[in-house]
py3Dmol code that shows the C-alpha trace and the ligand (Angstrom):
import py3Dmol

protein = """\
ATOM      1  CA  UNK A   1      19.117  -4.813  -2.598  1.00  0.00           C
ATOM      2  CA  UNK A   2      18.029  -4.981  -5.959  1.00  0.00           C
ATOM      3  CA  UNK A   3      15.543  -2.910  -7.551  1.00  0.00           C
ATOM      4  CA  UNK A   4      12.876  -3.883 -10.043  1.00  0.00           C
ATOM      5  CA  UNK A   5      13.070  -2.998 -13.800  1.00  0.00           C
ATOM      6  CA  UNK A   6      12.632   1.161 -13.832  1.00  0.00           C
ATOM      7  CA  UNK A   7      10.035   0.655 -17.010  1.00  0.00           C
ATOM      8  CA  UNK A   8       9.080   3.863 -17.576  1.00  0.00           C
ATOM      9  CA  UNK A   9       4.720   4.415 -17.283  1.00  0.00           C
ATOM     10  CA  UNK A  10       3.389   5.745 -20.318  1.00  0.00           C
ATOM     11  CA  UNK A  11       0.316   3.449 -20.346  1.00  0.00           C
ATOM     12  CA  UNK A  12      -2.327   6.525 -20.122  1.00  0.00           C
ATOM     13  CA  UNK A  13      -0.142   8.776 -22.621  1.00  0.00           C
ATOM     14  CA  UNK A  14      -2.098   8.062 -25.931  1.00  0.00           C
ATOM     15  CA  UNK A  15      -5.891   8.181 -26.199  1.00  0.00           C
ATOM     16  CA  UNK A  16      -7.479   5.601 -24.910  1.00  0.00           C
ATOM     17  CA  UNK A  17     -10.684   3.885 -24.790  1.00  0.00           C
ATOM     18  CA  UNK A  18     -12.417   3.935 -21.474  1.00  0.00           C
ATOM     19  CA  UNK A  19     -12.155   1.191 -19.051  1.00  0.00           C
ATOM     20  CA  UNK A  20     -11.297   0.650 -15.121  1.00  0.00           C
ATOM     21  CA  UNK A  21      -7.616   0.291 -13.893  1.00  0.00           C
ATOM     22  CA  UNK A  22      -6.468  -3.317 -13.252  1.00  0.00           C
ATOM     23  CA  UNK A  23      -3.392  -4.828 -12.088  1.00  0.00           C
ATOM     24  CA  UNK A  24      -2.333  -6.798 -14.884  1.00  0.00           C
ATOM     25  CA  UNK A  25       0.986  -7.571 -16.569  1.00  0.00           C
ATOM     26  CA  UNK A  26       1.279  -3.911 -18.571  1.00  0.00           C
ATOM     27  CA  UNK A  27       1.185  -2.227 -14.802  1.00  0.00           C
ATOM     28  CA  UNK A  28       3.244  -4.689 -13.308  1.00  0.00           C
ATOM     29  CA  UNK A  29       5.900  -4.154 -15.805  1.00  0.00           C
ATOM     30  CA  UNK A  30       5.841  -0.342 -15.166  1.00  0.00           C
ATOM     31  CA  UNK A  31       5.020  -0.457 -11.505  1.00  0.00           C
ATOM     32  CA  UNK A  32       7.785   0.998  -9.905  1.00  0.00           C
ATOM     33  CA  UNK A  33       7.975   4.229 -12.094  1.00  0.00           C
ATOM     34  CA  UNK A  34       4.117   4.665 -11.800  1.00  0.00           C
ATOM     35  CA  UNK A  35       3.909   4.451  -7.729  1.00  0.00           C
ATOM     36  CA  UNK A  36       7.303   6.598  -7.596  1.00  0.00           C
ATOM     37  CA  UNK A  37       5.734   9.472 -10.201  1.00  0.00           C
ATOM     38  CA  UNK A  38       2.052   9.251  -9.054  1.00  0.00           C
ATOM     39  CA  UNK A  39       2.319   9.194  -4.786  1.00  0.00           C
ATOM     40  CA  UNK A  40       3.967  11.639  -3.399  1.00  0.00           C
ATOM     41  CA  UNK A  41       6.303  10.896  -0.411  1.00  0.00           C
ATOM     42  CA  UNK A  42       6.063   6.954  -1.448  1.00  0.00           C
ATOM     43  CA  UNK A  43       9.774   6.385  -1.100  1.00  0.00           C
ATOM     44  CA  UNK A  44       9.609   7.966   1.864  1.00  0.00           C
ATOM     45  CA  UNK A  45       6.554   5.939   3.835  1.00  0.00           C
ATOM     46  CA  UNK A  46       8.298   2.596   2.136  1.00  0.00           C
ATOM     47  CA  UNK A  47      11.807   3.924   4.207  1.00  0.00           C
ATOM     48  CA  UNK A  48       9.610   4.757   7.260  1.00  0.00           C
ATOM     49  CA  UNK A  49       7.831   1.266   7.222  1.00  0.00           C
ATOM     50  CA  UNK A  50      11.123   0.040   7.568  1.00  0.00           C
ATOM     51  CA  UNK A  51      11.431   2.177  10.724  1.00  0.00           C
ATOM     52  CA  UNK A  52       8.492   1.328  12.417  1.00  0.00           C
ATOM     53  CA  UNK A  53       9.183  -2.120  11.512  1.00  0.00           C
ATOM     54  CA  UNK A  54      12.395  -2.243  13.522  1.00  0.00           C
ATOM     55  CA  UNK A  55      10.667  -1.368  15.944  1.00  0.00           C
ATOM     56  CA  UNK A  56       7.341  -3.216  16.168  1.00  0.00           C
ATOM     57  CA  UNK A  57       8.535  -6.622  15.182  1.00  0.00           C
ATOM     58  CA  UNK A  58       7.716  -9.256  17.911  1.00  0.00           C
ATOM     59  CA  UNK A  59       9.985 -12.705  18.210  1.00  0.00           C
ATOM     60  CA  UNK A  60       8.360 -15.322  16.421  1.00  0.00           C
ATOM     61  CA  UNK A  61       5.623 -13.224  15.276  1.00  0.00           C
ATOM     62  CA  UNK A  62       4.196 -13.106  11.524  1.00  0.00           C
ATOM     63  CA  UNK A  63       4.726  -9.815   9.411  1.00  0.00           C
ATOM     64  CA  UNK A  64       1.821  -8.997   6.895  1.00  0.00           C
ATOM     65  CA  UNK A  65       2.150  -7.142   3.596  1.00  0.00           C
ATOM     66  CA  UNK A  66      -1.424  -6.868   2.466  1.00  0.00           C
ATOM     67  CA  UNK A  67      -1.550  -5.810  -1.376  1.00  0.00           C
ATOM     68  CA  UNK A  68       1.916  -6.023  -1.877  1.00  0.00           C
ATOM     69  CA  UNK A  69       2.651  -5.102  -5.725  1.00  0.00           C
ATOM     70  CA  UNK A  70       6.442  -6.031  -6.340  1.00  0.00           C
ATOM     71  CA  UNK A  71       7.081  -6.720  -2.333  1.00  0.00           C
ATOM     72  CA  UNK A  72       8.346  -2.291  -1.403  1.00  0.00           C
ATOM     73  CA  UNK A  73       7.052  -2.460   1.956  1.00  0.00           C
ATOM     74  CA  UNK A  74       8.349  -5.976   2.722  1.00  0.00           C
ATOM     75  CA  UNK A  75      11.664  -5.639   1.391  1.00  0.00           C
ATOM     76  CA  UNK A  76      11.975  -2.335   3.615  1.00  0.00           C
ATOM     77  CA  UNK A  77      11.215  -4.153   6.376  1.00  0.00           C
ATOM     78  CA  UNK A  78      12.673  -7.297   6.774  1.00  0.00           C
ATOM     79  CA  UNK A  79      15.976  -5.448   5.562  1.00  0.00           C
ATOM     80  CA  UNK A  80      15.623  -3.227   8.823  1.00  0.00           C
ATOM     81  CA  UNK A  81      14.415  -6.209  11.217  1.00  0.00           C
ATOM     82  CA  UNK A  82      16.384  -7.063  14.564  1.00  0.00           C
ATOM     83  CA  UNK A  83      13.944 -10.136  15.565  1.00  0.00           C
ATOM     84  CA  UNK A  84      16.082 -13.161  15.245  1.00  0.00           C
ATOM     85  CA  UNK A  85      12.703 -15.617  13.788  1.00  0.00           C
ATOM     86  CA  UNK A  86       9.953 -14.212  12.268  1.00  0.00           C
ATOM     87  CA  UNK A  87       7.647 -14.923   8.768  1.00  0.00           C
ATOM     88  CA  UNK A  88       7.107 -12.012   6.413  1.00  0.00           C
ATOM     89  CA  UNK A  89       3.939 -12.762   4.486  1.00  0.00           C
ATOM     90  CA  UNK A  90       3.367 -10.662   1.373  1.00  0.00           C
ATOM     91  CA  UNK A  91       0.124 -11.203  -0.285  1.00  0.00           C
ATOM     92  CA  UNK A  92      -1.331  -9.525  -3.536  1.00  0.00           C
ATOM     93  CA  UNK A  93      -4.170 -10.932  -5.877  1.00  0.00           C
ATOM     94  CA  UNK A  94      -2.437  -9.406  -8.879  1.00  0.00           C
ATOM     95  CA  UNK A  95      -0.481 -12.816 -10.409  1.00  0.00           C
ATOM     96  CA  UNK A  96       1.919 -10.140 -12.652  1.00  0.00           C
ATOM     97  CA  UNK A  97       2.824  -8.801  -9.264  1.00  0.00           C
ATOM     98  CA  UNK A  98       4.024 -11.628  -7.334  1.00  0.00           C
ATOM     99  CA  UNK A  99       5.449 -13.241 -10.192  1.00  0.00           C
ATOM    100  CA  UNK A 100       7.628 -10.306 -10.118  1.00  0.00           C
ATOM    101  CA  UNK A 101       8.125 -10.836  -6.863  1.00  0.00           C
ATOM    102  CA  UNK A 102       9.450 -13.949  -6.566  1.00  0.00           C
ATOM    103  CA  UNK A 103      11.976 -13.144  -9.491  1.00  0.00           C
ATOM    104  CA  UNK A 104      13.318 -10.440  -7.501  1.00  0.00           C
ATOM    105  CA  UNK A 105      13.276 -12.892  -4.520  1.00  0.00           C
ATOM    106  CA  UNK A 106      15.154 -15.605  -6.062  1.00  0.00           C
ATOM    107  CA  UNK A 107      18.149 -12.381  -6.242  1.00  0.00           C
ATOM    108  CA  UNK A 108      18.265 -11.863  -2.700  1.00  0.00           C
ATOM    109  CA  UNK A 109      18.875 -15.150  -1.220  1.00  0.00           C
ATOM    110  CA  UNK A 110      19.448 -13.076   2.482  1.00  0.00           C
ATOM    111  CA  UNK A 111      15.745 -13.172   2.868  1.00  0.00           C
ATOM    112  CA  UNK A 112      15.776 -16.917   1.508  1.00  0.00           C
ATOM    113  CA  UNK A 113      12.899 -18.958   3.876  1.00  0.00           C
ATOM    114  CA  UNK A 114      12.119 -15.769   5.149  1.00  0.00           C
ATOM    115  CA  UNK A 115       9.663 -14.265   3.037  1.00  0.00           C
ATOM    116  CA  UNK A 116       6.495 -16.008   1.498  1.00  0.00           C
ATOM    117  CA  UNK A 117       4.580 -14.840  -1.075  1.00  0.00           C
ATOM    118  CA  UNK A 118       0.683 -15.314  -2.022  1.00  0.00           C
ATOM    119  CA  UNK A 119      -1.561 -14.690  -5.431  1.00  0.00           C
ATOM    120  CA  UNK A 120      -4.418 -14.535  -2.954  1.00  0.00           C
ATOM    121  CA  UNK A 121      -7.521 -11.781  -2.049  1.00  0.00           C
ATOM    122  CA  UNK A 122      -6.526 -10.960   0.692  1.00  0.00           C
ATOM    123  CA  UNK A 123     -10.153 -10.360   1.942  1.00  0.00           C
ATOM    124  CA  UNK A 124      -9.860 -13.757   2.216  1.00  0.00           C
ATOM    125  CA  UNK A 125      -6.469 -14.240   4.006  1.00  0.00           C
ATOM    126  CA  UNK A 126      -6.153 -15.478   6.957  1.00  0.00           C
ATOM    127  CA  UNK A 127      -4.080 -13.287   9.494  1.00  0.00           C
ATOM    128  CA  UNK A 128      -2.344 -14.826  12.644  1.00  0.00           C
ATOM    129  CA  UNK A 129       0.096 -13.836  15.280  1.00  0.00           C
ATOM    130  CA  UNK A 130       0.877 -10.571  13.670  1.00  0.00           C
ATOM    131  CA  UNK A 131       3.258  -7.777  15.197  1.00  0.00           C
ATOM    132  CA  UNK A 132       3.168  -5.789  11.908  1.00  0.00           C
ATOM    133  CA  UNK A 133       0.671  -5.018   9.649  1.00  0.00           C
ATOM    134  CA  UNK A 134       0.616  -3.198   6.145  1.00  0.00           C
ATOM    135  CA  UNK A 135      -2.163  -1.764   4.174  1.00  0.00           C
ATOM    136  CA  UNK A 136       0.257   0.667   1.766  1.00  0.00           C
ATOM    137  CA  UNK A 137      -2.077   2.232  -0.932  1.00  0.00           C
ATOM    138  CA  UNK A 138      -4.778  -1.209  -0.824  1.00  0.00           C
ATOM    139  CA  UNK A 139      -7.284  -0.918   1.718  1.00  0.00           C
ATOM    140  CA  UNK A 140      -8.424   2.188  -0.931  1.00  0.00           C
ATOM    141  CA  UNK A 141      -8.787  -1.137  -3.492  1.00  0.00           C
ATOM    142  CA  UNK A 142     -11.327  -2.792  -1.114  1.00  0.00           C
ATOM    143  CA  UNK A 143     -15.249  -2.024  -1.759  1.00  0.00           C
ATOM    144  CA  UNK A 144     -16.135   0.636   0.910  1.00  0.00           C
ATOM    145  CA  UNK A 145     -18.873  -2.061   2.378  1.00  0.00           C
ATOM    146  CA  UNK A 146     -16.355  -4.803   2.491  1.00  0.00           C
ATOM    147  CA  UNK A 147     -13.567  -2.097   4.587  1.00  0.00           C
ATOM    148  CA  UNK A 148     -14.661  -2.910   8.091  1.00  0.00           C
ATOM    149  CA  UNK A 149     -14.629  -6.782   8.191  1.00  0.00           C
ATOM    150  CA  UNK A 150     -11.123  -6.433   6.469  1.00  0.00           C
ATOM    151  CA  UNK A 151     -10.220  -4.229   9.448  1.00  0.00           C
ATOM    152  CA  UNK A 152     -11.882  -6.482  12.206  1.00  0.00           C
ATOM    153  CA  UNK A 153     -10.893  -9.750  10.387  1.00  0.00           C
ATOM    154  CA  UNK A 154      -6.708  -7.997  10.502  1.00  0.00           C
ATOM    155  CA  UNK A 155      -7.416  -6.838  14.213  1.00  0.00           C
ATOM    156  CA  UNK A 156      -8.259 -10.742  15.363  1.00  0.00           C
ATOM    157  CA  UNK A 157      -5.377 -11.536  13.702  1.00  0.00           C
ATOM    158  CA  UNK A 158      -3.124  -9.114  15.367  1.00  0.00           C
ATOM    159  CA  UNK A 159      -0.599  -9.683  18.365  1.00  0.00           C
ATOM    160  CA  UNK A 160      -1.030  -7.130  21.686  1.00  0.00           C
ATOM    161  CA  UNK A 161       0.966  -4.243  20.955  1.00  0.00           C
ATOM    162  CA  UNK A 162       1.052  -4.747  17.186  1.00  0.00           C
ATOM    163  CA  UNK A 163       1.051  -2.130  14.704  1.00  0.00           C
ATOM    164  CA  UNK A 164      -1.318  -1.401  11.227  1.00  0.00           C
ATOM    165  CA  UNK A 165       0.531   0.456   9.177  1.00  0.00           C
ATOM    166  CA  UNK A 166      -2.578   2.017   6.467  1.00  0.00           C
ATOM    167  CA  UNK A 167      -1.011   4.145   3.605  1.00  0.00           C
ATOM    168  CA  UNK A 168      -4.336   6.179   1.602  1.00  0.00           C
ATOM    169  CA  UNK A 169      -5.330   8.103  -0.688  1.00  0.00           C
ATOM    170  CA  UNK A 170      -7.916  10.497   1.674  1.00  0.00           C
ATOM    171  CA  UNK A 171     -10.694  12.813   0.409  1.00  0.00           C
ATOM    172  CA  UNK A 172     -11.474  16.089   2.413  1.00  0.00           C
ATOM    173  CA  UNK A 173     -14.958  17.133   3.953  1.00  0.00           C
ATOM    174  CA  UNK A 174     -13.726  20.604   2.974  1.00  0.00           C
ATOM    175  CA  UNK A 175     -15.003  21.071  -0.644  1.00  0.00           C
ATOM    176  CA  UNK A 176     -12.537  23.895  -0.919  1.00  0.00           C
ATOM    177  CA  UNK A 177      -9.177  21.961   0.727  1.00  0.00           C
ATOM    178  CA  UNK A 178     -10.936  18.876  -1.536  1.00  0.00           C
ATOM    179  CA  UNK A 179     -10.222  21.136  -4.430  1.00  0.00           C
ATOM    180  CA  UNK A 180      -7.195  22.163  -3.889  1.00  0.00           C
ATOM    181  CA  UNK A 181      -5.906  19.366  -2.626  1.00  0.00           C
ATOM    182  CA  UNK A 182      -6.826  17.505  -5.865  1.00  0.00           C
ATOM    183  CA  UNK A 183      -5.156  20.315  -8.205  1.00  0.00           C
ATOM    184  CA  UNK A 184      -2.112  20.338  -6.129  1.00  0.00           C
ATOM    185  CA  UNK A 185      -1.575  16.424  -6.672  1.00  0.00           C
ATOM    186  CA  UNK A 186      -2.319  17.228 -10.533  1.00  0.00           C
ATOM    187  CA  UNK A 187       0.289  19.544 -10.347  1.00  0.00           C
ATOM    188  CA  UNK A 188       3.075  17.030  -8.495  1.00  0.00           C
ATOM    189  CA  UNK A 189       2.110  14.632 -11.360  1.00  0.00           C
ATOM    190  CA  UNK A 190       3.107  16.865 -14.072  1.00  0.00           C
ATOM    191  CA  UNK A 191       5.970  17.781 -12.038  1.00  0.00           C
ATOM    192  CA  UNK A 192       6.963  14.165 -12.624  1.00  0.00           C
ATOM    193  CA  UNK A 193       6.516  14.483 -15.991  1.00  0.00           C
ATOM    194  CA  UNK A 194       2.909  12.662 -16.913  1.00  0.00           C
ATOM    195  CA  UNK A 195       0.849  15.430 -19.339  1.00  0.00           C
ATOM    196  CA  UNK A 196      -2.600  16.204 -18.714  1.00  0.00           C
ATOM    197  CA  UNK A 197      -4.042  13.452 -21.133  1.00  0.00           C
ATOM    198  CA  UNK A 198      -2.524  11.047 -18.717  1.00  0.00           C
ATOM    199  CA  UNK A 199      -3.435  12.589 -15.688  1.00  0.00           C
ATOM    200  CA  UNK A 200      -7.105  12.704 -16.794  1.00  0.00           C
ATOM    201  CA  UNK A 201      -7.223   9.732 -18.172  1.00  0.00           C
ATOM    202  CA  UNK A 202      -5.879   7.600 -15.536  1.00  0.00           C
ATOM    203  CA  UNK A 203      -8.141   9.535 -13.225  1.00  0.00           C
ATOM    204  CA  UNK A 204     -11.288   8.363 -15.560  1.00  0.00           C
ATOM    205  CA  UNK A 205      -9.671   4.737 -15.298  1.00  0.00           C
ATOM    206  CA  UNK A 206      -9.268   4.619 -11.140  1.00  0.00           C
ATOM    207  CA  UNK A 207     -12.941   6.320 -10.641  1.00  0.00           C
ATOM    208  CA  UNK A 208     -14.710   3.433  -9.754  1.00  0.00           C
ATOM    209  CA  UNK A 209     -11.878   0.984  -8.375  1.00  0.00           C
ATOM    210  CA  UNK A 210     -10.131   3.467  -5.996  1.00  0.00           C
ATOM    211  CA  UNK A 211     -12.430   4.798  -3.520  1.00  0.00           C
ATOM    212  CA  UNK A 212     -10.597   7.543  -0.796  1.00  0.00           C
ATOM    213  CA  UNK A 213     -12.531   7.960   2.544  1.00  0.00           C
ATOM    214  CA  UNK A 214     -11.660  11.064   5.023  1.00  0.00           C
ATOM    215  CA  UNK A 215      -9.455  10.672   7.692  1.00  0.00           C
ATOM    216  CA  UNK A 216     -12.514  10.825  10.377  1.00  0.00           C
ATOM    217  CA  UNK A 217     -14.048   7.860   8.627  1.00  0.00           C
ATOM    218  CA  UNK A 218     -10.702   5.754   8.919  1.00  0.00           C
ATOM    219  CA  UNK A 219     -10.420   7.270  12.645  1.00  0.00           C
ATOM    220  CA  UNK A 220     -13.854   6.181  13.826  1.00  0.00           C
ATOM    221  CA  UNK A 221     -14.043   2.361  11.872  1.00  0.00           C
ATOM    222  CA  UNK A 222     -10.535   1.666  13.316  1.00  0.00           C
ATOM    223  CA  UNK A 223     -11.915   3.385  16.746  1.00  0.00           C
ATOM    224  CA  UNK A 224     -14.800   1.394  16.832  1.00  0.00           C
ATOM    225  CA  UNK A 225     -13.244  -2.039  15.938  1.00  0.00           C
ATOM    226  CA  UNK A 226     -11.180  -1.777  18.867  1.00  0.00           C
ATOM    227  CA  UNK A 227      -7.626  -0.257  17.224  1.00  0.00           C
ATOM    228  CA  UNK A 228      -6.155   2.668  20.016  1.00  0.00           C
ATOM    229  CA  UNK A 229      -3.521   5.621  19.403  1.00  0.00           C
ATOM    230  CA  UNK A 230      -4.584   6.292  15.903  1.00  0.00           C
ATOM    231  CA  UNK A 231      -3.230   9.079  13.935  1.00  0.00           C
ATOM    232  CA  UNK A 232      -1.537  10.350  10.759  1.00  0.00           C
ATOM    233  CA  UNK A 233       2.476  10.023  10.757  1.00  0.00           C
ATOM    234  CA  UNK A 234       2.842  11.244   7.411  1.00  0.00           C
ATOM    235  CA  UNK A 235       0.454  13.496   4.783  1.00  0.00           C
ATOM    236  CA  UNK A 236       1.034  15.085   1.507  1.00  0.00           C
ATOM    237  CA  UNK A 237      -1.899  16.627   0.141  1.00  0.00           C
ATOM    238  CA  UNK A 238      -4.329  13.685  -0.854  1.00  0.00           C
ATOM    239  CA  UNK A 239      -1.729  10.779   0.545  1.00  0.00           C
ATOM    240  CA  UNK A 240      -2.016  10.191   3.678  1.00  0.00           C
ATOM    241  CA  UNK A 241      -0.324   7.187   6.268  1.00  0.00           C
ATOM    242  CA  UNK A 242      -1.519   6.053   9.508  1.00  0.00           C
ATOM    243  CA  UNK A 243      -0.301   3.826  12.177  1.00  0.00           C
ATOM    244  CA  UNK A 244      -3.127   2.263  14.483  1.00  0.00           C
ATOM    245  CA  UNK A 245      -2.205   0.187  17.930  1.00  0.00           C
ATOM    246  CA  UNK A 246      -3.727  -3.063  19.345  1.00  0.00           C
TER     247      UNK A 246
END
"""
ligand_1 = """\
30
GEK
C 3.642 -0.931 -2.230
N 1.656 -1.917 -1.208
O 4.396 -0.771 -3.202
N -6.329 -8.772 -2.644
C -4.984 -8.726 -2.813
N -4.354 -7.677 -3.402
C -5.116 -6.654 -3.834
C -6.510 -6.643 -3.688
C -7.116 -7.765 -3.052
N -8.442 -7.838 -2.876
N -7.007 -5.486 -4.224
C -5.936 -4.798 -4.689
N -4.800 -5.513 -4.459
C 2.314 -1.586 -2.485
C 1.454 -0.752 -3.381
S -0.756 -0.895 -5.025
C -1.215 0.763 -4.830
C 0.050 -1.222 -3.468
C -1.445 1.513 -6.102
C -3.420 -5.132 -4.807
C -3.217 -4.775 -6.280
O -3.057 -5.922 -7.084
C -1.970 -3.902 -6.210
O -0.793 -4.624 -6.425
C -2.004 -3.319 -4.794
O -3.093 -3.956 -4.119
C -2.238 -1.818 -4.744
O 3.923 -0.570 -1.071
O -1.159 1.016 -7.191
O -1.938 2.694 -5.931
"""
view = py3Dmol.view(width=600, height=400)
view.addModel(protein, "pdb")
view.setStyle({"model": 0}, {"cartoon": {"style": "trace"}})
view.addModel(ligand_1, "xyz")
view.setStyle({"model": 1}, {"stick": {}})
view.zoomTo()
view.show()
């Protein structure tokens, strides 16, 4: 499969003037590097998504990739999918991102007809006759107030038996595990090789536009729109994915 362009992310590394994060053509260019070197485990939940995929997909159901960036999750899954007829839909309201997509598309002609790509909001997508659904590091993206129509609006839209696949990053009601959990991912960042200006100022930048909730609050909204067998299948410190049944 190929691979996006490995540009390396040094967009935080010189002092910058203060503004929020957006999803425009300098991010898009370094995506893959930054997502790789700032979540931990990502190449592993993009792998696993591919697992549960296998197993969740439905014949002639719709597959949903909901923020998609340069198309991880979908690639992962429709490369791991038995079902004979099925759409993958990936969907992102970042232009630089799809773009990117399709270019890396038009390279892998095996998924030719198979996968469609959007430059939409997806708050105002419309879901249908889904078997899989995946939220991989966007639902965090969505204002907090908007969250639970998203959630109901992707339930409706959802087959029996289907699966919501929501990647996070999750805040702690523990002050003192909220602490350390933060430090720790500061550490894995340097680790990866970002210095502290970056790390600080890219945390400045994603203050207001990335929003974590605990993992009771995403428990009890999916609870109480009707989602069942909710839980975490994979955490590392302050990253967190969950799968959620219909
Ligand atoms: C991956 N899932 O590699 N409508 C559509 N897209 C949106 C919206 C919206 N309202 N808000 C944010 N996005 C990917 C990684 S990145 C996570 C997801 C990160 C898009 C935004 O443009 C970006 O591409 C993506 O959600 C979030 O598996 O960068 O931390």
């Amino acid at each position: 499969m190929t691979e996006p362009t490995q540009n390396k992310d040094r967009l935080f590394a010189d002092k910058l003037l203060p503004g929020d994060f957006v999803f425009d053509e300098q991010v898009a260019n370094v995506f893959e590097d930054m997502i790789n070197r700032s979540v931990p485990g990502y190449s592993t939940i993009i792998a696993m998504i591919g697992v549960l995929a296998e197993r969740y997909c439905q014949e002639r159901s719709n597959i949903y990739d909901l923020g998609c960036s340069l198309g991880g999750a979908t690639l992962a899954a429709v490369s791991r999918l038995d079902c004979l007829e099925y759409a993958a839909i990936a969907i992102d309201n970042s232009a630089a991102m799809i773009q990117r997509l399709e270019n890396r598309l038009a390279e892998l002609p095996q998924f030719a007809g198979k996968i469609e790509c959007r430059c939409e909001n997806l708050q105002e997508s419309e879901i249908t006759d889904a078997s899989i659904v995946v939220l991989n590091f966007t639902l965090q993206f969505i204002p907090l107030k908007d969250r639970a129509d998203l959630l109901a609006k992707i339930y409706h839209g959802m087959r029996p038996g289907a699966v919501l696949i929501i990647s996070e990053k999750i805040s702690f009601p523990d002050e003192k595990l909220n602490q350390l959990f933060i430090e720790m991912y500061h550490s894995f960042k340097e680790n990866m090789g970002y210095s502290k200006l970056e790390i600080s100022q890219k945390r400045t930048a994603l203050e207001k536009v990335l929003l974590p909730e605990t993992l009771s609050t995403h428990r009890a909204r999916l609870r109480k729109i009707g989602f069942h067998s909710i839980d975490v299948w994979f955490q590392c410190f302050n990253f967190a994915s969950m799968v959620a049944f219909k």
